[in-house]
C-alpha positions as CSV (number, residue, x, y, z in Angstrom):
1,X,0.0,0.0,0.0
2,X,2.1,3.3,-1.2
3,X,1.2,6.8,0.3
4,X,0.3,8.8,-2.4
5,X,-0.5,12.0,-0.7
6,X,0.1,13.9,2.2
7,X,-2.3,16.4,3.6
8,X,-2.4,19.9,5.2
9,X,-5.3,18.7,7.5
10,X,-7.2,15.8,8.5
11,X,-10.3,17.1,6.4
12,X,-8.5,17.7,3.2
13,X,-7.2,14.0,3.5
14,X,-10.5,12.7,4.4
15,X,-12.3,14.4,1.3
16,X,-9.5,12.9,-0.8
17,X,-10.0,9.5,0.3
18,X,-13.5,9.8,-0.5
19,X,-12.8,11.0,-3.6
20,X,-11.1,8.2,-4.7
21,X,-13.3,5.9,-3.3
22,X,-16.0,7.1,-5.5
23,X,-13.7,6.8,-8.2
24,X,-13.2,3.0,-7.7
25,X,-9.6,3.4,-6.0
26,X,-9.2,2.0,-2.5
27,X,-7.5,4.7,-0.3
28,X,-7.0,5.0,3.4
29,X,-6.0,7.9,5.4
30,X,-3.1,7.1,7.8
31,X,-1.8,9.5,11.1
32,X,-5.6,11.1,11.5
33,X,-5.2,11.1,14.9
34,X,-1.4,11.4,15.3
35,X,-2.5,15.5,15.9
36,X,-2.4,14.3,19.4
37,X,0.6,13.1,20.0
38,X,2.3,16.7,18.8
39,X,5.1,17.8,20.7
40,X,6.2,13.8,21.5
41,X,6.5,13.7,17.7
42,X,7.0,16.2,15.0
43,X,5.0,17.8,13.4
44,X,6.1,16.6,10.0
45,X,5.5,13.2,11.0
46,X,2.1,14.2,12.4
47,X,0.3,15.1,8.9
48,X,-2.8,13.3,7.4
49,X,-1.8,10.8,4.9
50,X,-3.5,9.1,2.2
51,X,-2.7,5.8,1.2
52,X,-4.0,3.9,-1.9
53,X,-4.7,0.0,-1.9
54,X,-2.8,-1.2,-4.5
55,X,0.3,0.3,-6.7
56,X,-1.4,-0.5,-9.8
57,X,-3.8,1.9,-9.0
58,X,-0.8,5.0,-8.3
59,X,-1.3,6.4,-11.6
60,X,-4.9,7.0,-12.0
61,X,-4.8,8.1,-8.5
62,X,-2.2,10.8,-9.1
63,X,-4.7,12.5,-12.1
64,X,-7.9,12.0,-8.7
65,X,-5.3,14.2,-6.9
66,X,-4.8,16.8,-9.5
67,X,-8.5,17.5,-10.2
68,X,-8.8,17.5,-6.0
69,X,-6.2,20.0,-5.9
70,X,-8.1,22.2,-8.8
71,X,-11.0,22.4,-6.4
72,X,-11.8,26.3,-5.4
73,X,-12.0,26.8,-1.6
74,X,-14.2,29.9,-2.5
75,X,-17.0,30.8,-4.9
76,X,-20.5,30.4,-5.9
77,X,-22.1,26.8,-4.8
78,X,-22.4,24.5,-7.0
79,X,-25.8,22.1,-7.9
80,X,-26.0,18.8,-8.3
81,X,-27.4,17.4,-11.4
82,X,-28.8,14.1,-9.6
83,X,-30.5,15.8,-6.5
84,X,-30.6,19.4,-6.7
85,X,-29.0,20.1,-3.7
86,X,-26.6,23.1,-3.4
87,X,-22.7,22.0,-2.2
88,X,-19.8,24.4,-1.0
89,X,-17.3,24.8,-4.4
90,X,-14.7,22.5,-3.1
91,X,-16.9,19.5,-2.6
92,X,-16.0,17.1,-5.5
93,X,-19.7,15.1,-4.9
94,X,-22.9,16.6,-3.4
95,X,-23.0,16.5,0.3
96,X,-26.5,14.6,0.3
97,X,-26.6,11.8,-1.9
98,X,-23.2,11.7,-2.6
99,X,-23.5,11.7,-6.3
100,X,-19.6,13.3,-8.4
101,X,-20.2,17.0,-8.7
102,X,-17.0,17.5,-10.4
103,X,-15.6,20.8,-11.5
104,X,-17.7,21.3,-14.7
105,X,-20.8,21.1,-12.9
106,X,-20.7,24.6,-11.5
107,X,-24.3,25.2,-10.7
């Protein structure tokens, strides 16, 4: 299992997981609770990391990491198509139903 990303916070690793998840790639995030244990450890070694199942799956991983790093943190909310429910811009799939909002859906 290879660590392909590491994470500013817990819930930027967490929506990245999920992310891939949707996307068919098993991912795990590693260290979410190693936030405690700052000042015993380093910080550096403290970070959120997100792990993928199998190596095979590095490389379509990396491009679910690119479009999750293209995500706006601000801006207009965006629709989903499946349930018409509104979601902050940096959601990648609707907060209700879960359905991929992606970034061409802006609403």
């Amino acid at each position: 299992m290879p660590c392909l990303y590491v994470a500013s916070d817990l819930i930027d690793a967490q929506l990245l997981a999920d992310t891939l998840h949707s996307h068919g790639i098993p991912a795990r995030v590693l260290n979410a609770y190693a936030a405690g244990a700052l000042g015993e450890i380093p910080f550096i070694d403290a970070r959120p990391e997100v792990w993928v199942g199998e190596a095979a799956d590095l490389a379509r991983a990396a491009s679910v990491v690119a479009e999750h790093a293209r995500h706006p943190a601000a801006g207009p909310d965006r629709t989903c198509a499946h349930c018409g429910e509104p979601s902050p811009p940096n959601f990648a799939s609707c907060w209700k139903c879960g359905a991929w909002i992606g970034q061409d859906d802006a609403g």
